[in-house]
VODRENKOL-248012 format. One line per field, with one value per atom (N, C-alpha, C, O, CB): residue number from 1; residue in three letters; atom name; x, y, z. Coordinates in Angstrom, 1 decimal, decimal comma, padded with zeros to 4 digits. Atoms other than C-alpha are relative to their C-alpha. Last residue first. Glycine has a CB too. Example, Ala and Ser with C-alpha at 12.3 -4.5 7.8 and 13.67 -1.06 7.14 Angstrom:
2
i <- [2; 2; 2; 2; 2; 1; 1; 1; 1; 1] $
aa <- [ser; ser; ser; ser; ser; ala; ala; ala; ala; ala] $
at <- [N; CA; C; O; CB; N; CA; C; O; CB] $
X <- [-000,9; 013,7; -000,8; -000,3; 000,4; 000,9; 012,3; 000,9; 001,9; -001,0] $
Y <- [-001,1; -001,1; 001,1; 002,2; 000,5; -001,2; -004,5; 001,2; 001,2; 000,0] $
Z <- [000,0; 007,1; 000,8; 000,9; -001,4; 000,0; 007,8; 000,0; 000,7; 001,2] $
***
This chain:
98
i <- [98; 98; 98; 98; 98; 97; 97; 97; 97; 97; 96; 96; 96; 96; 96; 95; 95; 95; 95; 95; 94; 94; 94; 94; 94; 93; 93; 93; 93; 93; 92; 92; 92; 92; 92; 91; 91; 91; 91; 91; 90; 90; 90; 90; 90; 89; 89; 89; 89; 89; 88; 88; 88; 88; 88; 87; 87; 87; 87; 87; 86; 86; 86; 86; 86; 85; 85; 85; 85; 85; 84; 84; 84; 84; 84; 83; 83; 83; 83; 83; 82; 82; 82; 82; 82; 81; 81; 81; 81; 81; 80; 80; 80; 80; 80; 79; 79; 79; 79; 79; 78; 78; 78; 78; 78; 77; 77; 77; 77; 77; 76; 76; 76; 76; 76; 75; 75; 75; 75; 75; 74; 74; 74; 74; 74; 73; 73; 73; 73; 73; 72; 72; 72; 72; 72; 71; 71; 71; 71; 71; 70; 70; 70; 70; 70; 69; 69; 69; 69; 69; 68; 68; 68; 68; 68; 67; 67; 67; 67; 67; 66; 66; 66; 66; 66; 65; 65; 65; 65; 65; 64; 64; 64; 64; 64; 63; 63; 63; 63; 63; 62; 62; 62; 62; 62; 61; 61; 61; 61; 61; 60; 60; 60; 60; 60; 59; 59; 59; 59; 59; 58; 58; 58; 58; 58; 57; 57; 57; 57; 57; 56; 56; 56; 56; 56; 55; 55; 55; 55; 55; 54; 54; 54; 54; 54; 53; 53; 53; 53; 53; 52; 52; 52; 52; 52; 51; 51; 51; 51; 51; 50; 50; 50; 50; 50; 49; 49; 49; 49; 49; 48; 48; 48; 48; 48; 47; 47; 47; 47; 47; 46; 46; 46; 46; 46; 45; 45; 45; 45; 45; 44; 44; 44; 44; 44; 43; 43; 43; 43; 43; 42; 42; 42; 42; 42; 41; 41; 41; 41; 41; 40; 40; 40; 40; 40; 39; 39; 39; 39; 39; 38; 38; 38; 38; 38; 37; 37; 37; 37; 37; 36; 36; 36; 36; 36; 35; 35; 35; 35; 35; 34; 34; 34; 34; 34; 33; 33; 33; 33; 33; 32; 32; 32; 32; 32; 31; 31; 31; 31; 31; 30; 30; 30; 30; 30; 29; 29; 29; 29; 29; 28; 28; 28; 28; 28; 27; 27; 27; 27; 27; 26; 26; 26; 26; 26; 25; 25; 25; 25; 25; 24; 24; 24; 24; 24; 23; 23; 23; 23; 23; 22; 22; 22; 22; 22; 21; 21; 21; 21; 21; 20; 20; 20; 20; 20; 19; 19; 19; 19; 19; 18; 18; 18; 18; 18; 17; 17; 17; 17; 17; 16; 16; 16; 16; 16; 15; 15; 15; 15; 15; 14; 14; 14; 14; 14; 13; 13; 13; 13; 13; 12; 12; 12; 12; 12; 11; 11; 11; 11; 11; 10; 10; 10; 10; 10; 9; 9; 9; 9; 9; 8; 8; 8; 8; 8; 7; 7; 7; 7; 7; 6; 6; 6; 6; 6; 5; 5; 5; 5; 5; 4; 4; 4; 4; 4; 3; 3; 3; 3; 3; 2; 2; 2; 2; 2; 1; 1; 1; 1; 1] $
aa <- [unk; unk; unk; unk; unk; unk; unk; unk; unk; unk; unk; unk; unk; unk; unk; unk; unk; unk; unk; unk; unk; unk; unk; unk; unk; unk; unk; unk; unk; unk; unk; unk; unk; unk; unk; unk; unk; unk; unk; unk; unk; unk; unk; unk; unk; unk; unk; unk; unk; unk; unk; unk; unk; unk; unk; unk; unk; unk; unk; unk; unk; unk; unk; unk; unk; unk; unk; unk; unk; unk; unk; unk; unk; unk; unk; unk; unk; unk; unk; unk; unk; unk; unk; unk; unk; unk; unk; unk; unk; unk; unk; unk; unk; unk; unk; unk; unk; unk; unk; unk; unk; unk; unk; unk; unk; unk; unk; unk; unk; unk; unk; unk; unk; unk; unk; unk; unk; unk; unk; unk; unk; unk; unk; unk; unk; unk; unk; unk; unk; unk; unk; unk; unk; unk; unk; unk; unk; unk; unk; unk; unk; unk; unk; unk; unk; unk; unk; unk; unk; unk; unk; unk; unk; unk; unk; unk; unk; unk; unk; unk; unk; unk; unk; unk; unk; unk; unk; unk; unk; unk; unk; unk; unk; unk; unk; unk; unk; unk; unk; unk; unk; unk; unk; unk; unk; unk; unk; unk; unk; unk; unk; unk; unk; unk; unk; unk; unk; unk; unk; unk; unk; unk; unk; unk; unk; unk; unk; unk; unk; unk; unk; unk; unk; unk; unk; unk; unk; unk; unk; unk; unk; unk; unk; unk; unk; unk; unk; unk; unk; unk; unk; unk; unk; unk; unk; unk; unk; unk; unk; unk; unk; unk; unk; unk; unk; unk; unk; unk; unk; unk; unk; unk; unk; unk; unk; unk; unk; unk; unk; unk; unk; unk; unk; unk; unk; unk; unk; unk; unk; unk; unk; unk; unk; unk; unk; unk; unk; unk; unk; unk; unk; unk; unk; unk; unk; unk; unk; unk; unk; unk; unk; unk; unk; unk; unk; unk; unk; unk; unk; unk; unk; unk; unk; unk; unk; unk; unk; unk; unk; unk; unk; unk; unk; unk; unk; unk; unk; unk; unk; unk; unk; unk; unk; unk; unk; unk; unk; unk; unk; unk; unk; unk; unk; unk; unk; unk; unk; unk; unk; unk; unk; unk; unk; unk; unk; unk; unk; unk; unk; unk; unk; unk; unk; unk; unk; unk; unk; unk; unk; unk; unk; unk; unk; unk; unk; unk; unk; unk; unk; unk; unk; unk; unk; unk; unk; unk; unk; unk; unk; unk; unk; unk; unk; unk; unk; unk; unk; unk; unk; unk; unk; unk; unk; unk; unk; unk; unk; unk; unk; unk; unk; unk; unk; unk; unk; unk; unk; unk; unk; unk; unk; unk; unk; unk; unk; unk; unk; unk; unk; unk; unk; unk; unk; unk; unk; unk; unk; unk; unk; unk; unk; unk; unk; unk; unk; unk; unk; unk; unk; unk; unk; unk; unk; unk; unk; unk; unk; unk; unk; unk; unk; unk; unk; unk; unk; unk; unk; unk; unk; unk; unk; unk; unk; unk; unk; unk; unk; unk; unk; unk; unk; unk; unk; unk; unk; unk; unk; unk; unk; unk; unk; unk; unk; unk; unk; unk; unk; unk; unk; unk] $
at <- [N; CA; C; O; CB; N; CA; C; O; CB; N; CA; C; O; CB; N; CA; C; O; CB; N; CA; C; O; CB; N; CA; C; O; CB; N; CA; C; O; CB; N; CA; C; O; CB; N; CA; C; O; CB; N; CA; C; O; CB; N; CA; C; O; CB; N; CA; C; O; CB; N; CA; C; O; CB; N; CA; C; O; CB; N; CA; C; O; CB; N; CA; C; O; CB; N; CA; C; O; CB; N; CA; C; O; CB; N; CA; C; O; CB; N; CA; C; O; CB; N; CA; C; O; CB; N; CA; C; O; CB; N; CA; C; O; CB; N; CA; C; O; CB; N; CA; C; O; CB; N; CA; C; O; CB; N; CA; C; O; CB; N; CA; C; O; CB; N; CA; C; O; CB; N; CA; C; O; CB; N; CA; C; O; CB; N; CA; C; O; CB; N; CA; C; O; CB; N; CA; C; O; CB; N; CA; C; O; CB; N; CA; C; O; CB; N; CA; C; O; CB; N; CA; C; O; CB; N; CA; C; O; CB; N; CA; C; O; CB; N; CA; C; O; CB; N; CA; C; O; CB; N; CA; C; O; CB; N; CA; C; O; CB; N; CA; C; O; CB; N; CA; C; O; CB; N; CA; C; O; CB; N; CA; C; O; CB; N; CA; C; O; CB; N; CA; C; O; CB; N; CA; C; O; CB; N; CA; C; O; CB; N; CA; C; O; CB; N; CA; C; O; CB; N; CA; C; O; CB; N; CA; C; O; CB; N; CA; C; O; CB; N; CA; C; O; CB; N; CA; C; O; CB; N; CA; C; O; CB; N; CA; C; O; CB; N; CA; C; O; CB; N; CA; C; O; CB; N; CA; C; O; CB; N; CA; C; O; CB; N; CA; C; O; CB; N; CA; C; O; CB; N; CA; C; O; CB; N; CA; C; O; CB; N; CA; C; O; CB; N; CA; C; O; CB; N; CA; C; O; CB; N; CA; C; O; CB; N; CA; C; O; CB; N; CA; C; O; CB; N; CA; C; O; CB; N; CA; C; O; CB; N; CA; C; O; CB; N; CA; C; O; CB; N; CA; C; O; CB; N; CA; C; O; CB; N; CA; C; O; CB; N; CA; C; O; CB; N; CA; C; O; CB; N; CA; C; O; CB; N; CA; C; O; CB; N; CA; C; O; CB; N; CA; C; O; CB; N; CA; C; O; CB; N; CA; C; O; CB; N; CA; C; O; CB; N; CA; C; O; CB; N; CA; C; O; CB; N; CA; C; O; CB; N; CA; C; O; CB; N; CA; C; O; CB; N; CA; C; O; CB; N; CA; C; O; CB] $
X <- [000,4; -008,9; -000,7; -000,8; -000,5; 001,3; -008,0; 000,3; 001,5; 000,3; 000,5; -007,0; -001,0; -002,1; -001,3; 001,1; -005,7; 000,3; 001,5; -000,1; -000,3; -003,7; -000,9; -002,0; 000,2; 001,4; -003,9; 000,2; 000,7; -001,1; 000,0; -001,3; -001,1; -002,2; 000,5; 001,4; -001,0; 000,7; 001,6; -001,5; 000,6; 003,0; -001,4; -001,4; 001,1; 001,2; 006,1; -001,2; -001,0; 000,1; 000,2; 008,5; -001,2; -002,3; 000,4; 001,0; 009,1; 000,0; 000,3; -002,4; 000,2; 012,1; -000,9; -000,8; 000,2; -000,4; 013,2; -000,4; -000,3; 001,6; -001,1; 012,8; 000,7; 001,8; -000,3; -001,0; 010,8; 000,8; 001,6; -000,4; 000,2; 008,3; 001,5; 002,5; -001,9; -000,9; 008,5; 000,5; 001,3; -000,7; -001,5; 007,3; 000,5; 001,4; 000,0; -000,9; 004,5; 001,2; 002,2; -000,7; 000,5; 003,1; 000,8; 001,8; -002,2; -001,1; 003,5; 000,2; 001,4; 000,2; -001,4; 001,3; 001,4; 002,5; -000,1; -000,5; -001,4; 001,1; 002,0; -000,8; -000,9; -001,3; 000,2; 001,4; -000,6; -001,6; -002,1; 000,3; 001,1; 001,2; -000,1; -005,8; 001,5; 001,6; -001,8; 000,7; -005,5; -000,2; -000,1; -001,2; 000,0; -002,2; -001,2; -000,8; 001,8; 000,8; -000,8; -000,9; -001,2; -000,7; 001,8; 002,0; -000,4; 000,1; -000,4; 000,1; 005,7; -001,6; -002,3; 001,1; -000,2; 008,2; -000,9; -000,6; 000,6; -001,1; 007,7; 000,5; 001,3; 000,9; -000,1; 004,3; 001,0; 000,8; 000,2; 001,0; 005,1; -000,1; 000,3; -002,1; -001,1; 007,4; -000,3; 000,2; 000,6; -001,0; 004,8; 000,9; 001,2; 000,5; 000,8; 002,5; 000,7; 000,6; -001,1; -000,3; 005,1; -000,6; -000,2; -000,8; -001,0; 005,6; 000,4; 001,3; 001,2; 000,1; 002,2; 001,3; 001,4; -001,1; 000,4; 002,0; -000,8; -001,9; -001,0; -001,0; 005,0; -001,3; -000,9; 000,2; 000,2; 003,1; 000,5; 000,5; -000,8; 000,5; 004,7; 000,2; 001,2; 000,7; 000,2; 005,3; -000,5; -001,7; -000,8; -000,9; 006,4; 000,0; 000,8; 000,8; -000,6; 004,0; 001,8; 002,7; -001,4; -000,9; 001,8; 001,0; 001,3; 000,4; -000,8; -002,0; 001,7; 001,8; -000,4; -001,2; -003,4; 000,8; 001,4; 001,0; -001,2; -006,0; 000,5; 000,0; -000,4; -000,2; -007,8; 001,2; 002,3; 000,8; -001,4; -008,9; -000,1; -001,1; -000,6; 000,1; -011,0; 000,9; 001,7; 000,1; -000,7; -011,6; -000,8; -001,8; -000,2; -000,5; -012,7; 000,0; -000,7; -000,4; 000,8; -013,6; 001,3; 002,5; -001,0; 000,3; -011,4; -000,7; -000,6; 001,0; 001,7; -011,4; -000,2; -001,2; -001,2; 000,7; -007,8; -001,7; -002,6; 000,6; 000,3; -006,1; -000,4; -000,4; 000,3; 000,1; -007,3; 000,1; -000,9; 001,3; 001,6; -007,4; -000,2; -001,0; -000,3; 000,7; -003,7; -001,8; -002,5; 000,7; 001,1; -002,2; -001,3; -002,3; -000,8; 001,1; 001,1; -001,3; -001,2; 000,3; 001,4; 003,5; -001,2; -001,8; -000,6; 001,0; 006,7; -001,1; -001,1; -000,2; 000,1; 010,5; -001,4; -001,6; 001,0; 000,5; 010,9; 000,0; 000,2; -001,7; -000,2; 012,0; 000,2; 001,3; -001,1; -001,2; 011,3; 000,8; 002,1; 000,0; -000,7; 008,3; 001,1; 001,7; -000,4; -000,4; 007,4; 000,2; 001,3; -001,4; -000,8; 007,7; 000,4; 001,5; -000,9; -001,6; 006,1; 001,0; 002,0; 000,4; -000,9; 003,2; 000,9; 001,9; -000,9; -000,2; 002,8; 000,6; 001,8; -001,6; -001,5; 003,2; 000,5; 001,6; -000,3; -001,1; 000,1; 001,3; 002,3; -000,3; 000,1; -001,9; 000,8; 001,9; -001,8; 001,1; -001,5; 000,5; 001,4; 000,6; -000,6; 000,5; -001,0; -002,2; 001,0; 001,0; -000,8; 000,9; 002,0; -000,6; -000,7; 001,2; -000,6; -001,1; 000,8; 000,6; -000,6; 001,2; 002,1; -001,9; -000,5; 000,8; -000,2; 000,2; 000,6; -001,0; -001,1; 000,7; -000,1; -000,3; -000,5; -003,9; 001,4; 002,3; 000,0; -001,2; -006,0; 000,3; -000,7; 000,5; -000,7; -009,7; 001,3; 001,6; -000,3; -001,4; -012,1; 000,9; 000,8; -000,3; -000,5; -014,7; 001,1; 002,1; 000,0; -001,0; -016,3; 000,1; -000,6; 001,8; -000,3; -019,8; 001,2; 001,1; -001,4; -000,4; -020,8; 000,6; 001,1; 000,9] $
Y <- [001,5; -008,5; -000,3; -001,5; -000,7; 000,5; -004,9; -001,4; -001,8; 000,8; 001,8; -002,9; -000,4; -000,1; -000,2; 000,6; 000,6; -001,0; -001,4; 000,3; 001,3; 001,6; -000,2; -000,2; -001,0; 001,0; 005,1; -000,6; -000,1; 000,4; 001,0; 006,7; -000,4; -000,4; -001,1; 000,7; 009,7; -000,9; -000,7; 001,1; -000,6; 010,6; -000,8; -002,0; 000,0; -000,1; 009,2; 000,8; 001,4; 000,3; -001,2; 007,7; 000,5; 000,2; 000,9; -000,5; 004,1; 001,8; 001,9; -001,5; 000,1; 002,3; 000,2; -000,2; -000,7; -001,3; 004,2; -000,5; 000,3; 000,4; 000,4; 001,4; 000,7; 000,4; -001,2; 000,6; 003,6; -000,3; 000,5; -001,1; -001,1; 003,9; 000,5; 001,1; 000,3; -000,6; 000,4; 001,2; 001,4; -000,1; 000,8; -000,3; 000,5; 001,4; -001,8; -000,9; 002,6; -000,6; 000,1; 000,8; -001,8; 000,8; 000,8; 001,3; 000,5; 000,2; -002,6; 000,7; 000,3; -001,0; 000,1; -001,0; -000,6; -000,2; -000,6; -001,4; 000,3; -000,1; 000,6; 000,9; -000,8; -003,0; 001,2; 001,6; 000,2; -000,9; -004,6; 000,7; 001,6; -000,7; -001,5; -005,5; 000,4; 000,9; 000,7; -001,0; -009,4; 001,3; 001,3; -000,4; -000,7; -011,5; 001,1; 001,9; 000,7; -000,7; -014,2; 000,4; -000,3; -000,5; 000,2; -015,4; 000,9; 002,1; 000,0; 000,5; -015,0; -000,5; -001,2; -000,9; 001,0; -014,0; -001,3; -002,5; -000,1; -000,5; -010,1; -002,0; -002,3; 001,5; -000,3; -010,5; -000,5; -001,4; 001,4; 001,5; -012,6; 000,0; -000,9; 000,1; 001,3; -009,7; -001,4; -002,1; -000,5; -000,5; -007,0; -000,7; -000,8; 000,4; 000,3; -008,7; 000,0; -000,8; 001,0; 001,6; -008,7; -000,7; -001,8; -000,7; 000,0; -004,5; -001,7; -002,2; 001,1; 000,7; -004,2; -000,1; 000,0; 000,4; 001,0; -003,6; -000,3; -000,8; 000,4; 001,4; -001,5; -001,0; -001,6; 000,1; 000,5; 001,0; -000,7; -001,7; -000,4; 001,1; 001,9; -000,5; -000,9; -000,9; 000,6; 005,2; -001,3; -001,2; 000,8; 000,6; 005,9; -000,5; -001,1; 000,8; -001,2; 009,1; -001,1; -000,7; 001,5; 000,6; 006,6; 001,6; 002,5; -001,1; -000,7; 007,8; -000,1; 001,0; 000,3; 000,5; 005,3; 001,3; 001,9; -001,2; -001,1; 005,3; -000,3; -001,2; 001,3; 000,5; 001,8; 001,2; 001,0; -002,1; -001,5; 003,3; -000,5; -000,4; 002,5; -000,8; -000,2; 000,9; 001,0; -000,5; -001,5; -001,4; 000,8; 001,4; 000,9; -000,3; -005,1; 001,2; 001,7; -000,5; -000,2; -005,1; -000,1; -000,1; 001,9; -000,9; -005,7; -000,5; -001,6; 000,5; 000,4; -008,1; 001,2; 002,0; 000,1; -000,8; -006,2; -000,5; 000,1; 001,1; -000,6; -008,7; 000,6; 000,6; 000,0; 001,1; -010,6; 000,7; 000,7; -001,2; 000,0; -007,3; -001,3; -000,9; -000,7; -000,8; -007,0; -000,1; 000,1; 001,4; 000,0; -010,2; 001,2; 001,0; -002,0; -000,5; -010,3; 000,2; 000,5; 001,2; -000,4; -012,8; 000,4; -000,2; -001,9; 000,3; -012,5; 000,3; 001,1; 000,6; 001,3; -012,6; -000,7; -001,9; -000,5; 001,2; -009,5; -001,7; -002,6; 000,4; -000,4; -006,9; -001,2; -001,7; 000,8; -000,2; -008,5; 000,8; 000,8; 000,6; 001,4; -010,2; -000,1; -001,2; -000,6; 001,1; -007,2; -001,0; -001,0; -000,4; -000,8; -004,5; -001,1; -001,3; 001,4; 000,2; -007,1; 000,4; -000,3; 000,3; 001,7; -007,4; 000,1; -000,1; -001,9; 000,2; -003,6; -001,2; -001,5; 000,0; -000,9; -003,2; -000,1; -000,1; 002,2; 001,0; -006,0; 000,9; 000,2; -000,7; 001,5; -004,1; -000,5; -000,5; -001,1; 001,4; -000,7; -001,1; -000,9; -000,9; 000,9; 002,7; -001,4; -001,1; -000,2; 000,7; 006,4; -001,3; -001,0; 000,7; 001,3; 008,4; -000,8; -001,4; -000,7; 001,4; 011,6; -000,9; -000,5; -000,3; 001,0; 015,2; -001,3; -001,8; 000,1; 000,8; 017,4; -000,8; -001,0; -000,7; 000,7; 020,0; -000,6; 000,2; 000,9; -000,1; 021,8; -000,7; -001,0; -000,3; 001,5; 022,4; 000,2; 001,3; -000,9; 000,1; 025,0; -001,5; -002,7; -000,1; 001,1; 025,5; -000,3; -000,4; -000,7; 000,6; 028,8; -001,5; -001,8; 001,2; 000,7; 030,4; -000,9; -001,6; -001,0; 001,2; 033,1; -000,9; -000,4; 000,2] $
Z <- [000,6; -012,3; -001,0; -001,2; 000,7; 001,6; -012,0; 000,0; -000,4; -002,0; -000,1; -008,5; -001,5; -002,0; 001,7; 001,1; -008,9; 000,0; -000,1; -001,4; 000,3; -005,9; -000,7; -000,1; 001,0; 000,6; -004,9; -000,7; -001,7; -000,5; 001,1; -002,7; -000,7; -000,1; 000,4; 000,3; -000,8; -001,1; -001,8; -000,6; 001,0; 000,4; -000,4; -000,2; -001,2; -000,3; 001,3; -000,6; -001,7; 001,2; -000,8; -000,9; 000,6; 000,1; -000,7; 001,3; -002,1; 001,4; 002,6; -000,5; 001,2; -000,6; -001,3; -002,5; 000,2; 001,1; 002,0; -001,2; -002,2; 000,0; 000,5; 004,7; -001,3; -001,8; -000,3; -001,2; 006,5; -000,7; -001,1; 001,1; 000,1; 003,0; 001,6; 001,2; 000,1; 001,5; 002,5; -000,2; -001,0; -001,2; -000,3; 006,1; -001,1; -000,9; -000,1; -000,7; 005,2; 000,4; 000,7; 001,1; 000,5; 002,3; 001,2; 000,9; 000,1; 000,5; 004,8; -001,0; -001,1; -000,3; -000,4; 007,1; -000,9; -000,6; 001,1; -000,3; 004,5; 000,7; 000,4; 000,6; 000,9; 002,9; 000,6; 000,4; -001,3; -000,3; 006,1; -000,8; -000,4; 000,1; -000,1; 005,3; 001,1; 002,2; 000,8; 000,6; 005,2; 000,7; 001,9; -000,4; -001,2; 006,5; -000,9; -001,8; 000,6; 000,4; 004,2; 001,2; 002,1; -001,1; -000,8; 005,4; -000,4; -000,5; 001,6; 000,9; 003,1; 000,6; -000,1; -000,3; 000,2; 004,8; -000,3; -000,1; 000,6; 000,5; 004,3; 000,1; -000,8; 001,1; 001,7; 005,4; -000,8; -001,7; -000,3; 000,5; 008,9; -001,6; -002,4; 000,7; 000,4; 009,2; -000,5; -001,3; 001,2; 000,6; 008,8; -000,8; -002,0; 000,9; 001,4; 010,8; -001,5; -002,4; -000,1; 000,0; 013,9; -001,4; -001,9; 001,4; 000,7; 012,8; -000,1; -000,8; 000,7; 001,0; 013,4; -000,8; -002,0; -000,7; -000,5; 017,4; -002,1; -002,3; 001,8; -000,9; 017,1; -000,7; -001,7; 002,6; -001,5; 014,9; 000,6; -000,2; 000,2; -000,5; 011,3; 001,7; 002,4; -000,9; -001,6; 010,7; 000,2; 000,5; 000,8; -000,9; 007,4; 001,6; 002,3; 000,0; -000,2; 006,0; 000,9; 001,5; 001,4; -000,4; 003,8; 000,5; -000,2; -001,2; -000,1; 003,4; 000,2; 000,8; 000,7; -001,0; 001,2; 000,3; -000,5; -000,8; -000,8; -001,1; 001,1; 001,9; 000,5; -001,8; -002,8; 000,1; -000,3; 000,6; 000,2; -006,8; 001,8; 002,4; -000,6; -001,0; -007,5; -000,2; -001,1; 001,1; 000,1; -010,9; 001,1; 001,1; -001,7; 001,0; -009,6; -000,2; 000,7; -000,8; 001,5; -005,7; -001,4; -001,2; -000,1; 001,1; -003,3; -000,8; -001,3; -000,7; 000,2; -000,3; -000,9; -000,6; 001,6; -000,3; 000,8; -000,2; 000,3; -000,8; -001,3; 000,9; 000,7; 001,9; 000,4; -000,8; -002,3; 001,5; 002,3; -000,3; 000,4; -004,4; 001,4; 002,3; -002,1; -000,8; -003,0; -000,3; 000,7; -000,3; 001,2; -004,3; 000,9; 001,6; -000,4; -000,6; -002,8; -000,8; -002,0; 000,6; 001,3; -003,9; 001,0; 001,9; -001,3; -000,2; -001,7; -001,3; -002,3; 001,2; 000,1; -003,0; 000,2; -000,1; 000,8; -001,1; -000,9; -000,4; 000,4; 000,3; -001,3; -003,6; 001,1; 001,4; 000,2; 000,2; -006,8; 001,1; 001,0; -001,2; 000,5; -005,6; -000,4; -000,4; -000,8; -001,6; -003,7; -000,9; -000,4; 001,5; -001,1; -006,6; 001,1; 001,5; 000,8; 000,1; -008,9; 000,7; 000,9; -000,8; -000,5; -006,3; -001,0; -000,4; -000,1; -001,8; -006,2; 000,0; 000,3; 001,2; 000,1; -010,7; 001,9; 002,2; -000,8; 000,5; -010,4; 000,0; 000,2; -001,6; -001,4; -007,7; -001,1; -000,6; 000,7; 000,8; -010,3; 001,4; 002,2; -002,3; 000,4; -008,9; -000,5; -000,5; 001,1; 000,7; -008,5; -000,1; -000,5; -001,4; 000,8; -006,5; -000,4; 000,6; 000,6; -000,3; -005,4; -000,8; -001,6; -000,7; 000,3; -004,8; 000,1; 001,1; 000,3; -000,3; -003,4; -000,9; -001,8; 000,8; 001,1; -003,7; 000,0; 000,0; -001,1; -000,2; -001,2; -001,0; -001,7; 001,0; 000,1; -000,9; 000,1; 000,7; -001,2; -000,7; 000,3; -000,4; 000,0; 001,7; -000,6; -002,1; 000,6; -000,1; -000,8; 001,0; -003,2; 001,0; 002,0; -000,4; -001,3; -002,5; -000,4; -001,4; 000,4; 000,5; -004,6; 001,0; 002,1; -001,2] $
***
């Protein structure tokens, strides 16, 4: 018999409208992840987040955080938040519905 190697973790599941309330009540920004990501309708968008954000996207970051729109960062600003302690690390998957 032939088995399957896998593993099993811990996911965080959250919705694109419960993300941009997080950041609009957080940050004051309106993020519209479907938009910056170029998402489809009922997407599942994963996300490793362990906190490390790269030097050379921490200027994007900021741009985010005041308020420029900036496409496919969510995963760095996901691990900014994650640094800043404010969501924990860990897989994510972002359900997207328009």
């Amino acid at each position: 018999m032939t088995t399957l190697n896998m593993r099993t973790e811990l996911t965080h599941y959250v919705t694109d409208a419960e993300l941009a309330r997080f950041l609009k009540d957080s940050y004051g920004i309106d993020y519209e992840i479907a938009a910056m990501e170029e998402s489809g309708n009922d997407a599942a968008l994963a996300y490793h987040v362990d906190g490390d954000v790269p030097s050379y996207d921490v200027e994007d970051i900021q741009k985010i955080l005041a308020g420029e729109w900036i496409n496919y960062r969510t995963s760095s600003l996901l691990n900014y938040l994650a640094k800043e302690g404010k969501i924990p690390t860990g897989a994510y998957v972002i359900t997207v519905c328009w």
